[in-house]
C-alpha positions as CSV (number, residue, x, y, z in Angstrom):
1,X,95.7,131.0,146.9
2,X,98.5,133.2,145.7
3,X,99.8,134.2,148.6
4,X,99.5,130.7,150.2
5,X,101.6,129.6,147.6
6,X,104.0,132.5,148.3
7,X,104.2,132.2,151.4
8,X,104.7,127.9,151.1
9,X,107.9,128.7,148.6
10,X,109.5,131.2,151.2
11,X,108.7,128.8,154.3
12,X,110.6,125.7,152.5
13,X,113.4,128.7,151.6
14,X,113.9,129.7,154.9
15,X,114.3,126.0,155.8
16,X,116.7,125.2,153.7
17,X,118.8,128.6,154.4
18,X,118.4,127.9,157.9
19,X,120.3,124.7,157.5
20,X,123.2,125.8,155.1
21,X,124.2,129.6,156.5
22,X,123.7,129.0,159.9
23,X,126.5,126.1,159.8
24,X,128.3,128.2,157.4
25,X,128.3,131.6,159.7
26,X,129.3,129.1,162.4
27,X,132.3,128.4,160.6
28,X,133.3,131.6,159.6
29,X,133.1,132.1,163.6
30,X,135.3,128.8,164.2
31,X,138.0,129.9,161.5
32,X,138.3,133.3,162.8
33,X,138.5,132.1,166.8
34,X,141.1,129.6,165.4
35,X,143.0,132.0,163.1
36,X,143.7,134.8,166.2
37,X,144.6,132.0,168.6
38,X,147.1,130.3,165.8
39,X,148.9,134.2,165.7
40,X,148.6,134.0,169.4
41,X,150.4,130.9,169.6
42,X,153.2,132.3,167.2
43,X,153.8,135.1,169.5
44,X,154.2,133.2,172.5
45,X,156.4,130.7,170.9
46,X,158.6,133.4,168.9
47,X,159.3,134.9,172.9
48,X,159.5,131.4,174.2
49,X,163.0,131.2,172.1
50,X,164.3,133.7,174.1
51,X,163.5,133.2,177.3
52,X,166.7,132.2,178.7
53,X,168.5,135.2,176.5
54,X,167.9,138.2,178.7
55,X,170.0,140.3,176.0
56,X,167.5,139.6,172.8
57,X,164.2,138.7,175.5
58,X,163.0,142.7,176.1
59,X,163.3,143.6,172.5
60,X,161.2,140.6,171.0
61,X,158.5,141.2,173.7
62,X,158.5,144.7,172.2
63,X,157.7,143.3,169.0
64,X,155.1,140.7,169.9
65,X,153.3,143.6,172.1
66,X,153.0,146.0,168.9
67,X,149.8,145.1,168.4
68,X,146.6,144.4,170.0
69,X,147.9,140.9,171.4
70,X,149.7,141.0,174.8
71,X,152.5,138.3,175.8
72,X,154.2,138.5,179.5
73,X,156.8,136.2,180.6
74,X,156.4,134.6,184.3
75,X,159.9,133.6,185.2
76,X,160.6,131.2,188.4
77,X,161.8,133.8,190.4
78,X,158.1,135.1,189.8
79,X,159.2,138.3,188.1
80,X,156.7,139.3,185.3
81,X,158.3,141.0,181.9
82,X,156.4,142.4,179.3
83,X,153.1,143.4,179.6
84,X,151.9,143.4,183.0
85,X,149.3,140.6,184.2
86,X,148.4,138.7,187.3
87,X,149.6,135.1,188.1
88,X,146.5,133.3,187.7
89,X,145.5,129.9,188.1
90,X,146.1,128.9,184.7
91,X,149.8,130.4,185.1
92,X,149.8,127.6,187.7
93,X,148.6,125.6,185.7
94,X,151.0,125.9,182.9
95,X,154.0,126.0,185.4
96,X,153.0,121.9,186.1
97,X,155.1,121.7,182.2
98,X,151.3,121.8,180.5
99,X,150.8,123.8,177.0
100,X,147.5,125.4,176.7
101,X,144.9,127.5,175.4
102,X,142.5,129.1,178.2
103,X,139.3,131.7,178.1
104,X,139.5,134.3,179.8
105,X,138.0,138.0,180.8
106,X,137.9,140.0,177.5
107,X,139.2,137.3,175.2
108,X,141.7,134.1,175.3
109,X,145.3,133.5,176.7
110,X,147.6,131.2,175.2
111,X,150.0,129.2,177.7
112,X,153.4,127.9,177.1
113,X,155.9,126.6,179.1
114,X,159.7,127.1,179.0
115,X,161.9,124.9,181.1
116,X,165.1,126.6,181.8
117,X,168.4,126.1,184.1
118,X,166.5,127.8,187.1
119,X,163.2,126.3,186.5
120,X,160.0,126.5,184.1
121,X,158.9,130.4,183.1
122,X,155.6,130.6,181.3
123,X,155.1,132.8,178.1
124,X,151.2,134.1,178.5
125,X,149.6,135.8,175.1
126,X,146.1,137.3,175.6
127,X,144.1,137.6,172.6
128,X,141.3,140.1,172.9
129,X,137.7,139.4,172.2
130,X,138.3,142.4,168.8
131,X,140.9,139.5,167.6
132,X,138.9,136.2,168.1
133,X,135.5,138.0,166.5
134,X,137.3,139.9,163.9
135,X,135.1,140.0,160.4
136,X,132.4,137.4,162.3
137,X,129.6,139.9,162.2
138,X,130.6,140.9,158.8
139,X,130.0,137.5,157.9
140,X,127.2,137.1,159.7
141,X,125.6,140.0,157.6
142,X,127.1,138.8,154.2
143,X,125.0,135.6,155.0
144,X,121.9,137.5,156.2
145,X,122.0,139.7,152.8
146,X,122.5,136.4,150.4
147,X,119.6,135.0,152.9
148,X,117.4,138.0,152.4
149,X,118.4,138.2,148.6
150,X,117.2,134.1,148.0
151,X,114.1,134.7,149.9
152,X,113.4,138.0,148.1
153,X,114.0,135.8,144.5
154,X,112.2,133.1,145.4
155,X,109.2,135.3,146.5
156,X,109.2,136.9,143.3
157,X,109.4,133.4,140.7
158,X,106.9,132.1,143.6
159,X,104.7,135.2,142.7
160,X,105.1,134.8,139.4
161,X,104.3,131.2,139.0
162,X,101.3,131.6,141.5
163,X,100.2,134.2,139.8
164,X,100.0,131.9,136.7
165,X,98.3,129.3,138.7
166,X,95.6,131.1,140.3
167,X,94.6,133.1,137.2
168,X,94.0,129.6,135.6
169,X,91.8,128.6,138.8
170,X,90.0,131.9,139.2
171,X,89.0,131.7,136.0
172,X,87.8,127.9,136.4
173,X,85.9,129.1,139.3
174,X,84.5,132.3,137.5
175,X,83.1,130.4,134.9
176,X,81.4,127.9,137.2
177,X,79.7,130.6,138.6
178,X,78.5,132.2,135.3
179,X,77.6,128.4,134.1
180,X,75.6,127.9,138.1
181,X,73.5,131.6,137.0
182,X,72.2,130.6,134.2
183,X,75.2,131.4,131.4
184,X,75.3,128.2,129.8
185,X,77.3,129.1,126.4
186,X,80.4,131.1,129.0
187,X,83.4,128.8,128.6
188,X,86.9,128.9,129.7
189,X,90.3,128.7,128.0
190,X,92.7,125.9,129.5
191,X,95.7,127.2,131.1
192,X,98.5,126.4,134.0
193,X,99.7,123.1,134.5
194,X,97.7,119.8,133.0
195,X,95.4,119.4,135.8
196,X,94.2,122.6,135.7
197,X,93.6,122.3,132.1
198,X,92.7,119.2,132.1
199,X,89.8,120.7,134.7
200,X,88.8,123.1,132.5
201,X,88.1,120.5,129.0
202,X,85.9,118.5,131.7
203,X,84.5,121.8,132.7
204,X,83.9,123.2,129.0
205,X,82.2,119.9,128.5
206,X,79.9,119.5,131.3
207,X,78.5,123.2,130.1
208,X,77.9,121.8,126.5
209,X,76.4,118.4,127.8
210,X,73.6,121.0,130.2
211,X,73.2,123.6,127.1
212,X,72.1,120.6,124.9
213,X,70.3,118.8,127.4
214,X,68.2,122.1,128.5
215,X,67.7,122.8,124.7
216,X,66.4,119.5,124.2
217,X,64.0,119.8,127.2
218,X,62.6,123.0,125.9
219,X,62.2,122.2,122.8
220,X,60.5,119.2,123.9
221,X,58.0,120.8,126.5
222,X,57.3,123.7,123.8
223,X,56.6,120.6,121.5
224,X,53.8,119.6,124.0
225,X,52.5,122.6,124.4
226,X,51.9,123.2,121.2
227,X,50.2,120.1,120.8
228,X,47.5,121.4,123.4
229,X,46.7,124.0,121.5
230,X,44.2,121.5,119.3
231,X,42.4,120.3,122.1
232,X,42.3,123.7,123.9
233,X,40.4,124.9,120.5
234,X,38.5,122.2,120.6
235,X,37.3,122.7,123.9
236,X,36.7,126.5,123.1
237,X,34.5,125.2,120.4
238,X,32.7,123.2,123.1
239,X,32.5,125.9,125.2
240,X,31.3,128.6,123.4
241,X,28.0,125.9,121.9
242,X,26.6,126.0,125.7
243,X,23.2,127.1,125.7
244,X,23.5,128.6,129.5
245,X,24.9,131.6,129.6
246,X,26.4,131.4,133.0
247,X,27.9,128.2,132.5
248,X,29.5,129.4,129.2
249,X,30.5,132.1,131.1
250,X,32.1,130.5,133.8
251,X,33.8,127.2,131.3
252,X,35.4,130.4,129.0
253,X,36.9,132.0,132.0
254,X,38.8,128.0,132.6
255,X,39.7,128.4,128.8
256,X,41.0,131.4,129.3
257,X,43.2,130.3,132.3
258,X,44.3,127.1,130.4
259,X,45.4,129.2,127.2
260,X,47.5,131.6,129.7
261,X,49.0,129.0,131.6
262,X,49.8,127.1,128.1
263,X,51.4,130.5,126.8
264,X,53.4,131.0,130.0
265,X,54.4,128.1,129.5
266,X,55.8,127.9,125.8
267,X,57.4,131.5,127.2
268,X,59.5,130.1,129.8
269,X,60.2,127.0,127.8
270,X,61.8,129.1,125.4
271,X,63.8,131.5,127.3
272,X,67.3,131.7,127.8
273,X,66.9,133.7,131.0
274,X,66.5,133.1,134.6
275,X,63.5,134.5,136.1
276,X,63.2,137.6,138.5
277,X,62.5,136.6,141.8
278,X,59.2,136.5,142.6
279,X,56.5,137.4,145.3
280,X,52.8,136.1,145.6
281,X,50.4,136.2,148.8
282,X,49.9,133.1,150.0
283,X,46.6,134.0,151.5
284,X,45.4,135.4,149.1
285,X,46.2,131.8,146.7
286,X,45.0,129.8,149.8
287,X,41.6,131.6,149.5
288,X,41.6,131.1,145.8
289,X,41.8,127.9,145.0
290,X,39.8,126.9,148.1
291,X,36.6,129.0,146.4
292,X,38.0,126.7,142.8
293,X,37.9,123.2,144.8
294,X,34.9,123.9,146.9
295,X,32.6,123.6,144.5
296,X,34.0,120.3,143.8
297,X,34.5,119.5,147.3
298,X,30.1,120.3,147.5
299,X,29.8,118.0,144.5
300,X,31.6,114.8,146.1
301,X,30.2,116.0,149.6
302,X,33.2,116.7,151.2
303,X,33.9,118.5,154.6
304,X,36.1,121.5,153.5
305,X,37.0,124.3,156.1
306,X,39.6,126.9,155.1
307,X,41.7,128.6,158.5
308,X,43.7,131.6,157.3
309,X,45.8,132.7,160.0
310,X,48.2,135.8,160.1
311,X,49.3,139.2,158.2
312,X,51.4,139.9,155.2
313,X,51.9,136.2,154.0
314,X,54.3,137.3,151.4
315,X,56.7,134.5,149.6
316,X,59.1,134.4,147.2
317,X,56.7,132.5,145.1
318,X,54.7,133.9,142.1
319,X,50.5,133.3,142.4
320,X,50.3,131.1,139.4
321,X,53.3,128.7,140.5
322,X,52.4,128.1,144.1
323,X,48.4,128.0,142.8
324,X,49.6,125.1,140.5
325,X,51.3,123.4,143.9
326,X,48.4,123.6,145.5
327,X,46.6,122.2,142.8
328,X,48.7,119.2,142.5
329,X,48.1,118.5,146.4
330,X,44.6,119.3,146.3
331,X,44.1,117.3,143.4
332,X,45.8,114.1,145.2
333,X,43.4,114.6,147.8
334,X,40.2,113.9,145.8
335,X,41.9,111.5,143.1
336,X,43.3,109.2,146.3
337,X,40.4,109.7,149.1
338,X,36.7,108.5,149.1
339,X,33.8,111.3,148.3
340,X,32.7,112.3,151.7
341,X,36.5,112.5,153.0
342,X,36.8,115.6,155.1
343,X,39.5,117.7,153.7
344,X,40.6,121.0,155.1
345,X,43.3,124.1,153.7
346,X,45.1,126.3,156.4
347,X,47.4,128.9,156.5
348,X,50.0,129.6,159.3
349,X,52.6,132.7,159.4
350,X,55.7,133.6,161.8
351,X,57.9,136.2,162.0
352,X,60.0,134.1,159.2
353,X,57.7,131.2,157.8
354,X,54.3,130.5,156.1
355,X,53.0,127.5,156.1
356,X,50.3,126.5,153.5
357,X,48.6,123.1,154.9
358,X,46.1,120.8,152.9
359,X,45.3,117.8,155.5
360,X,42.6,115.0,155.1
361,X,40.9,112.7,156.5
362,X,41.4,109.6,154.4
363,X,43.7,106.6,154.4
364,X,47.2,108.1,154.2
365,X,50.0,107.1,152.6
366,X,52.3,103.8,153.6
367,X,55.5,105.5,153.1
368,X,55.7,109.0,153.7
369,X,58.8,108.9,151.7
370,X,56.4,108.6,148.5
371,X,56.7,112.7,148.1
372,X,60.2,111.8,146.0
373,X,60.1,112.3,142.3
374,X,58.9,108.9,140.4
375,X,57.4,106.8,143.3
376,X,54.0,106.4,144.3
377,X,52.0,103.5,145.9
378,X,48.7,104.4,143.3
379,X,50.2,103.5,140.3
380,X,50.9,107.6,139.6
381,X,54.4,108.7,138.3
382,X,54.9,110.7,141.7
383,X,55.8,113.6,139.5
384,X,52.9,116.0,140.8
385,X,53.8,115.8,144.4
386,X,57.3,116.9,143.7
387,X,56.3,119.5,141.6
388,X,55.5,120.6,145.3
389,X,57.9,120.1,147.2
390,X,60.2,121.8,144.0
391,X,58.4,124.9,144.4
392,X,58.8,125.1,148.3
393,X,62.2,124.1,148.1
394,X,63.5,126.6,144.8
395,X,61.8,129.5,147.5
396,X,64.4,128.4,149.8
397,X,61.6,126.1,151.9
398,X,60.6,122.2,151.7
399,X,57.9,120.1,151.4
400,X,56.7,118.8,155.1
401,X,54.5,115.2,155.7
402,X,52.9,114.3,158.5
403,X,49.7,112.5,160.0
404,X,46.6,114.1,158.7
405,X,42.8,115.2,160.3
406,X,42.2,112.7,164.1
407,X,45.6,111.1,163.4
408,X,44.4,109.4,160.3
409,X,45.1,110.3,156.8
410,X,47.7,113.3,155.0
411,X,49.0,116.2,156.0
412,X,51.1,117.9,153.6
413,X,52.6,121.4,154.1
414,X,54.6,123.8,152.2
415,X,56.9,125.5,154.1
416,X,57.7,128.6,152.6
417,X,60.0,131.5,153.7
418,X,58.3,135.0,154.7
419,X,59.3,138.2,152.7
């Protein structure tokens, strides 16, 4: 940004030089051409007096010939005094009784006719090229140093201001970033001109406005966590009073799980941190919680095949988090289908995606839009199915519907990326 804004300043700079010392190095040019040729035009008249006075002629052609001009006198007789030149056609030309100013090799001759007893003698001064460009490239470099000496200012106040500018934006972008991580209390002091600043209150704001609101939502989902914790005991209680040994076993062992999950919970409520990244093997989960719902899927006599497909299904998804997906899908599936309903849970990996599939057989969903948060056609908040789809999509995947088992029913697959 700083050197776009450097480079903007010298560009309208150069412009604007362009159109004043160009014209003014043009006129230097004009003033010197026109200054030689006015000397030019002294000489040739100061002989032209003379002409006819062959006593004083020779020794004022002397004097106009002193210097770098040269004036000759063609007389009618076509005898050439002074400096030595050929009778060319503008010494015709000026013979006719016609007073002029011609270019010619090496410079410029001045023409003036004299018209005498025996006829009209022209008085020729050259003016050399050294003459009619005398100090031009001088002034041609004076205006190329004040040139260079603008642009060289104005690239320094433009780096100065830019550098002013850009500070203020780089550190409106840095904080951005730092609030985007996860740094919710960084915050940045408003500088530069008043929309920048103006940029950065908005921006200091916005960071307060997210701090409370994510404060308020952990407090409030600790609040409810905690409020488990009665009827977790309670169901400890109940648990522990079983008279079967192997069923108390096996109901402590879904305590257990409950109390961790509640406690991981309250954890990541509370903390201030993002998480690491993490890893889980989705066949491993897949083969999980299909030995978890099978026994339900045998209680409701339900069809349940499991197709695990494919090596090292590694995502960037912890075991817990995309258990709980699949729980929320799976869950769906017996809640919204008849017993009986065939229901099966697949795994599929590539080169660079797993693909965790639970598909049944049952009536399907009327809009297969229903997977967005907060709408459902069974009266549900919606909220479990995008717990989903915000797992896939957080591991850099999505959340996939389609048609489910013979064309009828759900198919809903989390697309996951491969590690």
């Amino acid at each position: 940004m700083r050197s776009l804004l450097v480079r903007y300043g010298l560009a309208v700079t150069s412009i604007v030089l362009i159109a004043f010392l160009v014209p003014l190095g043009i006129m230097a040019q004009s003033l010197t051409e026109e200054r030689a040729l006015t000397a030019g035009r002294q000489d040739a008249q100061q002989v032209a007096l003379f002409v006819d006075d062959p006593v004083r002629l020779p020794a004022t052609l002397a004097d106009a010939n002193s210097g770098e001009r040269r004036t000759t006198v063609f007389t009618p007789s076509d005898q050439v005094l002074g400096e030595p030149a050929p009778v060319s056609a503008s010494v015709q030309l000026a013979r006719t009784g016609r007073a002029f100013t011609a270019a010619t090799a090496g410079g410029a001759e001045v023409l003036v006719p004299v018209a005498g007893a025996g006829g009209i003698s022209v008085v020729r001064t050259f003016v050399p090229d050294s003459q009619l460009r005398a100090g031009v490239y001088r002034a041609w470099l004076a205006l190329a140093g004040v040139g260079l000496a603008l642009l060289l200012v104005t690239a320094l106040a433009g780096y100065r201001i830019a550098s002013g500018l850009s500070r203020s934006v780089t550190d409106l972008a840095d904080v951005a970033q730092r609030l985007g991580a996860g740094e919710l209390t960084a915050r940045v002091e408003p500088s530069g001109p008043s929309e920048v600043r103006s940029v950065g209150k908005v921006l200091n704001e916005l960071g307060e406005q997210v701090d409370s609101l994510l404060a308020d939502e952990r407090e409030l989902i600790a609040d409810l966590s905690h409020r488990l914790r009665t009827p977790i005991t309670a169901l400890r209680l109940d648990t522990e009073s079983l008279s079967d040994a192997e069923e108390r076993e096996r109901m402590e062992a879904h305590v257990a799980g409950l109390v961790a999950a509640v406690d991981t919970l309250i954890e990541e409520a509370r903390s201030h941190h993002r998480r690491a990244p993490a890893r889980g093997d989705a066949a491993q989960v897949v083969r999980d919680r299909a030995t978890f719902w099978s026994v339900l899927a045998a209680s409701q006599d339900r069809p349940f095949s499991l197709d695990v497909r494919g090596t090292a299904a590694v995502v960037p998804v912890s075991a817990p988090e995309l258990g709980a997906a699949l729980d929320v899908i799976l869950d769906n599936v017996f809640k919204h289908t008849e017993p009986g309903t065939r229901l099966s849970l697949s795994v599929r990996v590539d080169a660079q995606t797993v693909r965790v599939t639970v598909a049944d057989a049952g009536p399907g969903l009327p809009d297969l839009k229903l997977a967005r948060r907060g709408r459902s056609s069974t009266g549900s908040t919606g909220i479990g199915m995008d717990v989903a789809r915000r797992t896939a999509e957080h591991a850099g995947g999505g959340l996939e519907l389609a048609p489910g088992l013979d064309g009828k029913g759900l198919s809903v697959t989390l697309r996951l990326p491969r590690v």
